[in-house]
GUBA-732298 format. One line per field, with one value per residue (C-alpha): residue number from 1; x, y, z. Coordinates in steps of 0.2 Angstrom, whole numbers. Each point is the difference from the previous one (the first is absolute). Layout:
REM GUBA-732298
pos [NUM;...] $
east [X;...] $
north [Y;...] $
up [Z;...] $
END
This chain:
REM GUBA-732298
pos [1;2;3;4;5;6;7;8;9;10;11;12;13;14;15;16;17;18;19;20;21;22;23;24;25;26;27;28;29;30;31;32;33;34;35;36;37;38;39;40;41;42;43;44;45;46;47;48;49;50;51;52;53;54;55;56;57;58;59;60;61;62;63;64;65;66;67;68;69;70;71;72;73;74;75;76;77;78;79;80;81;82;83;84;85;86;87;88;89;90;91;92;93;94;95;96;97;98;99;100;101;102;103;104;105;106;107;108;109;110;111;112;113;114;115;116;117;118;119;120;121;122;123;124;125;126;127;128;129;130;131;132;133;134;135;136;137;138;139;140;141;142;143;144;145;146;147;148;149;150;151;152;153;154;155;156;157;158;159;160;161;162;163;164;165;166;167;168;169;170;171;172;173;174;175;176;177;178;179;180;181;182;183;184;185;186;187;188;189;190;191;192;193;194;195;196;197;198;199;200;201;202;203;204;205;206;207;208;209;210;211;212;213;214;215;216;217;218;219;220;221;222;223;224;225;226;227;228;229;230;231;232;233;234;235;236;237;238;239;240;241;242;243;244;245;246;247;248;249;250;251;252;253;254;255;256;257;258;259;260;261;262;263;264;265;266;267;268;269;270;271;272;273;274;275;276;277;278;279;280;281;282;283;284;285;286;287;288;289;290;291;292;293;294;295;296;297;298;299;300;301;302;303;304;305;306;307;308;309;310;311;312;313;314;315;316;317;318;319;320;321;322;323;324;325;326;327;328;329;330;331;332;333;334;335;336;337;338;339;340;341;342;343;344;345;346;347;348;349;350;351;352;353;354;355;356;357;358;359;360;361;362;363;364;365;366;367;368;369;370;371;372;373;374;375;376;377;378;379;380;381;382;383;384;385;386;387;388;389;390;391;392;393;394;395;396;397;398;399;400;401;402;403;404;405;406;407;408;409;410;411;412;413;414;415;416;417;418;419;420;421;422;423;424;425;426;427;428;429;430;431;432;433;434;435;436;437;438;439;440;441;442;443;444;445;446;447;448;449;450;451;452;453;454;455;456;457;458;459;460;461;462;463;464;465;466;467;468;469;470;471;472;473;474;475;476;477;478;479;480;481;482;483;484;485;486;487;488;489;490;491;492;493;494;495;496;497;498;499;500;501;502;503;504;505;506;507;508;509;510;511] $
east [21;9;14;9;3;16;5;6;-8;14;-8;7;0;10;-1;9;10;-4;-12;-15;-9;-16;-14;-3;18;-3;-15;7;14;-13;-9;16;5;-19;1;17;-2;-15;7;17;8;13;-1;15;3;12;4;-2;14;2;-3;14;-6;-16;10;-5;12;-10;-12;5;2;-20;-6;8;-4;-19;0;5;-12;-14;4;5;19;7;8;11;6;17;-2;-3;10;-3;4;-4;7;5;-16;4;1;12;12;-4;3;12;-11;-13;10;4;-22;-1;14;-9;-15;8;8;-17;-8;-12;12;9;13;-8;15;-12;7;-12;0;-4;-17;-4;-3;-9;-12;-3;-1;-12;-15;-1;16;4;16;-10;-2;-5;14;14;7;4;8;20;-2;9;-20;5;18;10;8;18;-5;-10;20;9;-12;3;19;1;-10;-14;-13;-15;-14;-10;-19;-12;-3;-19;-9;-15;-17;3;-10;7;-13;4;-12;-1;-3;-13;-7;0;9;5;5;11;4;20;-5;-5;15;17;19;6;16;5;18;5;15;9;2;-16;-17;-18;-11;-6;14;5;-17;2;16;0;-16;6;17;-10;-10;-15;-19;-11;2;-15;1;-12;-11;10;14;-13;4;19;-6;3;21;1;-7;8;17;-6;-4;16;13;-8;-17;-18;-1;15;-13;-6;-19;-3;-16;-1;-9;-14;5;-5;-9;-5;-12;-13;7;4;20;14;3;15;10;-8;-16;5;7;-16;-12;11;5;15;3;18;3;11;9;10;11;7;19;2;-15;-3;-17;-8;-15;-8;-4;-15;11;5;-19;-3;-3;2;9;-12;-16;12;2;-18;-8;14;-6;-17;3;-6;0;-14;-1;-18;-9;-4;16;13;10;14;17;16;-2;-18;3;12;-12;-14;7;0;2;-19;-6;11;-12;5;-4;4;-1;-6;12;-11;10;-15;0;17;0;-16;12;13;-14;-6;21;0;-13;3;19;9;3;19;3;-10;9;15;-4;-10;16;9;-17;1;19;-4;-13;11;-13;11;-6;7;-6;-1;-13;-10;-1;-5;-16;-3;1;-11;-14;1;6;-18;-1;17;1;18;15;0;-20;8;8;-18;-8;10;13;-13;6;15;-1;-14;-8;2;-12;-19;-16;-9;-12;-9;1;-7;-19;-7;11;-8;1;-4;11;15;-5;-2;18;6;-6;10;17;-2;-4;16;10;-3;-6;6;-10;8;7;-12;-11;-16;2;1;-13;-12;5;-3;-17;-4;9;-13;-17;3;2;-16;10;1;16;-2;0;17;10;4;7;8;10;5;6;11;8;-6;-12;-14;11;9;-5;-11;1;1;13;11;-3;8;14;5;-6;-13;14;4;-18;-5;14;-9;-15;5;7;-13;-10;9;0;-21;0;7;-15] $
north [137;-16;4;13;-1;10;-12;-17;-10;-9;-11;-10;-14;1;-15;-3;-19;-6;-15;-8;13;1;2;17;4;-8;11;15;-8;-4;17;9;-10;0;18;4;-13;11;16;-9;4;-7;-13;0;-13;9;-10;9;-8;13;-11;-10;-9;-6;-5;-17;-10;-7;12;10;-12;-6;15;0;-19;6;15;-14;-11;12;5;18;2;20;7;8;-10;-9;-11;9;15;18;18;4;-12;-7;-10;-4;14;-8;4;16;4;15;13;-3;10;17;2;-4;14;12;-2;3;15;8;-4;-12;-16;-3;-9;-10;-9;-9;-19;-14;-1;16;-1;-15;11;14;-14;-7;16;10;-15;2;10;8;11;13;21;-4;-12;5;14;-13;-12;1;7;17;8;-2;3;14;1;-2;-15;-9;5;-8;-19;1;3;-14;-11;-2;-12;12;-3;13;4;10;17;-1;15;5;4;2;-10;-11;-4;-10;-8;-19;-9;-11;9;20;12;-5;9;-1;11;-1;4;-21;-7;-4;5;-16;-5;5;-8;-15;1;-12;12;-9;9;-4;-2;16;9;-12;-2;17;2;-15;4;18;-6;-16;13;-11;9;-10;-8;-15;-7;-9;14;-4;11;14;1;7;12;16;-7;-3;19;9;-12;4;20;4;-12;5;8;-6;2;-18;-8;-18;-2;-9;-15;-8;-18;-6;-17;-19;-4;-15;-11;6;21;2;3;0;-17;-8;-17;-5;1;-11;-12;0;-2;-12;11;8;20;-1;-1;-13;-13;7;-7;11;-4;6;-7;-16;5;-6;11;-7;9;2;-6;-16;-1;-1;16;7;14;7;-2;7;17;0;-3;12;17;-8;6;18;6;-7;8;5;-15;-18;-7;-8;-10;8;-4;11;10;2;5;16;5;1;7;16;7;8;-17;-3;-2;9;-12;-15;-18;-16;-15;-14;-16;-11;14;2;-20;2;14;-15;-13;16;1;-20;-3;15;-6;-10;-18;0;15;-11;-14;8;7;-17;-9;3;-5;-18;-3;3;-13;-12;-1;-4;9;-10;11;20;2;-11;9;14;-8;-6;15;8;-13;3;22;4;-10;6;16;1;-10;-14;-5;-7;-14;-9;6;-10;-11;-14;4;-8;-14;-9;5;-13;9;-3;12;-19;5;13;-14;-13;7;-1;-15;-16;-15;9;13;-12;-11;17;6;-19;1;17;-8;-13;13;11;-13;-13;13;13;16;16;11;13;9;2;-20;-5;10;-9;-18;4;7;-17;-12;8;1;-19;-6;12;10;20;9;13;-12;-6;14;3;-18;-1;18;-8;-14;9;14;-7;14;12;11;4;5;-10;-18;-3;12;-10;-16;7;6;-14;-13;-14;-13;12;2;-17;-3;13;-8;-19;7;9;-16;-8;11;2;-18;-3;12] $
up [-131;-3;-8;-10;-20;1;15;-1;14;11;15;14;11;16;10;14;-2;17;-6;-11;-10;6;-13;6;-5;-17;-5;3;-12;-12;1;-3;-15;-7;1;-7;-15;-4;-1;-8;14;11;17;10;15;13;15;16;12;10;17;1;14;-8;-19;-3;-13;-16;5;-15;-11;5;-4;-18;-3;6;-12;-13;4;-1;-17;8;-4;5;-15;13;16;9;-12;-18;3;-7;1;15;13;10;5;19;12;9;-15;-1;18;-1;-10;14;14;-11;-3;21;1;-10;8;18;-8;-6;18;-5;10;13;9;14;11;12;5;-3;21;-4;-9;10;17;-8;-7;18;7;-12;-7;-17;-3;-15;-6;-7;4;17;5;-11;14;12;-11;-3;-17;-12;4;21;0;-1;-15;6;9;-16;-8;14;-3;-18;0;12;-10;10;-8;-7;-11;-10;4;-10;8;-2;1;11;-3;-22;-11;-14;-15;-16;-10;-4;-16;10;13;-4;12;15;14;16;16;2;20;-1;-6;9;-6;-8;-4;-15;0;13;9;-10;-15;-11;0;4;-12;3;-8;-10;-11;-4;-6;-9;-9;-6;-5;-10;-8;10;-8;10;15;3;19;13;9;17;-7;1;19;-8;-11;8;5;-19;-8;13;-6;-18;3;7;-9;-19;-1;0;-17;-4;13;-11;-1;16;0;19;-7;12;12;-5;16;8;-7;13;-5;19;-4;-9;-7;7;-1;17;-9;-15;14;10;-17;-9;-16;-6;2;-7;-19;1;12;14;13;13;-1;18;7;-15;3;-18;-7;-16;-13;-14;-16;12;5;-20;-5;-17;-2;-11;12;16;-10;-4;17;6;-11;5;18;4;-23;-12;-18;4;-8;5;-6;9;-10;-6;-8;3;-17;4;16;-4;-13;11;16;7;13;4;1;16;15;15;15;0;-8;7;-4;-3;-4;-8;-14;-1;-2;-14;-9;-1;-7;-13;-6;-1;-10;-14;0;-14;6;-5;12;13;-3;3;17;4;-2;15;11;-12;5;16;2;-9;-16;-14;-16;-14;-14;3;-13;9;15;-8;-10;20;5;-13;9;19;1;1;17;6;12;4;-9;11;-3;-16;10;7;-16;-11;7;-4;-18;2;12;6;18;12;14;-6;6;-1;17;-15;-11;12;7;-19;-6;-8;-8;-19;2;5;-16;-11;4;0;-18;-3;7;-13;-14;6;2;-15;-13;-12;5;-4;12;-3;12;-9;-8;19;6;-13;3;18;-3;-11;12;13;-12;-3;18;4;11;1;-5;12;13;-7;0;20;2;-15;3;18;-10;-10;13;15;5;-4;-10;-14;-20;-12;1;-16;-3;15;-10;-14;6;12;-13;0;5;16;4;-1;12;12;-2;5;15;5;-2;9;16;-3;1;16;8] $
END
């Protein structure tokens, strides 16, 4: 069962801010917010910072401008406020220690006083090593000592941390929203630390006490939190019952294009595509990672290929907008292994979005790329009727540079070697004869009066239109690309393409 009717449903996201959000970050974003829009629920970002040695600065702040970007604002967040904050852990620091002290009162923690000089030997000493049932009596801990002497280090303030006292031999079963029961042995897994010597928790204790005090119903993570599991129900049993335990649904990895891994920034850097929503740059390292919206993705088509990636809604579709998308979704139709990333189609999404999108919006986002390459638009509605021409040729934003930069100035560098092997002296007099038309005669600036003047011009010199058409397009933007002729000649004018004409001329003259 999804959800409950007398419950409202309250997700989360809980990244860490230590960098770029990768796009296996931002789909479990997405499948949170999908699913609590659905139910009309409510999607809270909570910044995890409890590692102050890996906090990033702007880090944060990237997360909320990706969540923007994305169209996937939190109604509850740093940023947004709400009743139950605050939304950094690191602000909520003190309630942390009295749940770590009850759990060390009911016997199910305890003080470990081991040094990190400590630790270190016992891992060169026992391969492997882990502080668990088998280790734990030899260590320096309130399990070991005597109870005077675990008094004595606390009253002298000897640096501690708190571990989970993990039980041997019980099995822990809960049942996931994506892939049924699921079982664990507590003999297999280690005593984390529950709270760091510092005074802040781990993730461990913190998820849990954060979600019950959020009033957290379902908790969506990446299936390599499944390995924690049995720390957080035994955290959940003994702080507040099974029963205020969210619905947990452990989401299946984006793998490598070739499904051998998890997909990684070394993979994107290796392959040449993004894995990061958006740009990052390292402020420690200024290592730069760009990003699918500075690539030239839509918003629209990153959310789409994202819910594509391990959930379908049964049928062959797979375009799908934000409203369609939280209608649809669901949880049973979440696959449980994982889902190959595949950048051409994640590029053919893009192309999907571009084509069935207004050219205003495109305009606006195409700007930018136009500044950049120092293209002057003199009239905005100009750009958009351009725009309206080219976007079935345009995969990501910046296609719409080469695909119609020729609308507004001339190309200077002419494709004339596919001109040349078929050129002759008819077709040099047919389009001399079209110059002069263009340039000393009224003809509309209409597509469809140009394409028939042409096809005349052609019949009367004895000469095929068809065999027009590729040196004339080269002509007019310089390669073997680009929308309708005719449509180019309308747009940019018969004065303007009789320029492009002559100068091509003249170039093919000189072969």
């Amino acid at each position: 069962m999804e959800n409950s009717a007398d419950q409202q449903v309250r997700v989360r996201f809980a990244p860490s801010p230590t960098g770029g959000l990768h796009l296996g970050g931002v789909r479990t974003v997405l499948f949170n917010y999908l699913f609590a829009k659905k139910y009309n629920g409510q999607f809270i970002l909570r910044i995890e910072d409890t590692d102050q040695s890996r906090f990033v600065p702007g880090a944060e702040q990237y997360i909320l401008d990706t969540l923007a970007w994305c169209g996937l604002s939190p109604d509850e967040s740093p940023i947004h406020g709400g009743a139950y904050g605050p939304y950094r852990q690191s602000e909520r620091k003190p309630m942390y220690k009295q749940y770590a002290s009850q759990l060390i009162e009911q016997g199910n923690a305890y003080y470990a006083f081991d040094t990190a000089d400590e630790l270190d030997a016992k891992r060169k000493e026992i391969p492997n090593f882990q502080y668990n049932r088998a280790t734990r009596t030899c260590m320096k801990n309130s399990l070991s000592l005597p109870a005077s002497e675990v008094t004595r280090l606390l009253n002298e303030n000897t640096p501690y941390v708190v571990r989970i006292n993990m039980p041997d031999n019980e099995e822990l079963v809960f049942e996931d929203l994506i892939r049924g029961e699921v079982k664990f042995d507590t003999s297999m897994v280690d005593d984390k630390v529950l709270l760091k010597a510092d005074g802040m928790p781990t993730y461990h204790l913190a998820v849990v006490v954060d979600d019950f005090l959020m009033k957290i119903t379902h908790a969506f993570r990446g299936e390599e939190w499944l390995p924690s599991a049995p720390v957080h129900i035994l955290v959940w049993k003994n702080l507040f019952g099974l029963d205020q335990m969210p619905k947990w649904a452990h989401l299946p990895l984006i793998l490598k294009p070739d499904g051998n891994g998890k997909l990684s920034k070394r993979d994107g850097d290796r392959l040449g595509f993004p894995v990061f929503a958006m740009d990052w740059t390292d402020p420690n390292t200024k290592e730069s990672i760009i990003g699918f919206k500075e690539r030239g993705f839509l918003p629209e088509a990153f959310v789409n290929l994202l819910a594509m990636l391990g959930w379908n809604d049964g049928t062959d579709q797979e375009l799908f907008s934000l409203p369609n998308l939280i209608e649809k979704f669901s949880l049973d139709r979440v696959h449980k292994g994982g889902a190959k990333f595949d950048y051409e189609k994640a590029k053919w999404f893009n192309q999907e979005w571009i084509k069935q999108s207004d050219n205003d919006y495109l305009a606006s986002l195409v700007a930018p790329y136009f500044d950049a390459a120092k293209i002057e638009i003199h009239e905005p509605s100009y750009l958009v009727k351009v725009i309206g021409l080219v976007k079935e040729r345009c995969q990501l934003l910046p296609d719409f540079i080469p695909q119609s930069s020729f609308f507004f100035a001339a190309p200077t560098d002419i494709d004339t070697a596919s001109i040349l092997p078929k050129w002759d002296a008819n077709k040099a007099a047919f389009f001399k004869a079209v110059l002069d038309v263009y340039t000393n005669e009224a003809i509309p600036n209409d597509a469809t009066l140009l394409e028939a003047h042409f096809k005349t011009l052609a019949a009367e010199q004895g000469l095929k239109p068809g065999d027009l058409m590729l040196p004339f397009r080269i002509m007019l933007v310089g390669g073997k690309f680009g929308p309708g002729v005719f449509d180019i000649v309308a747009n940019i004018e018969t004065q303007n393409a009789a320029k492009r004409i002559q100068y091509c001329l003249d170039l093919l003259s000189k072969n």
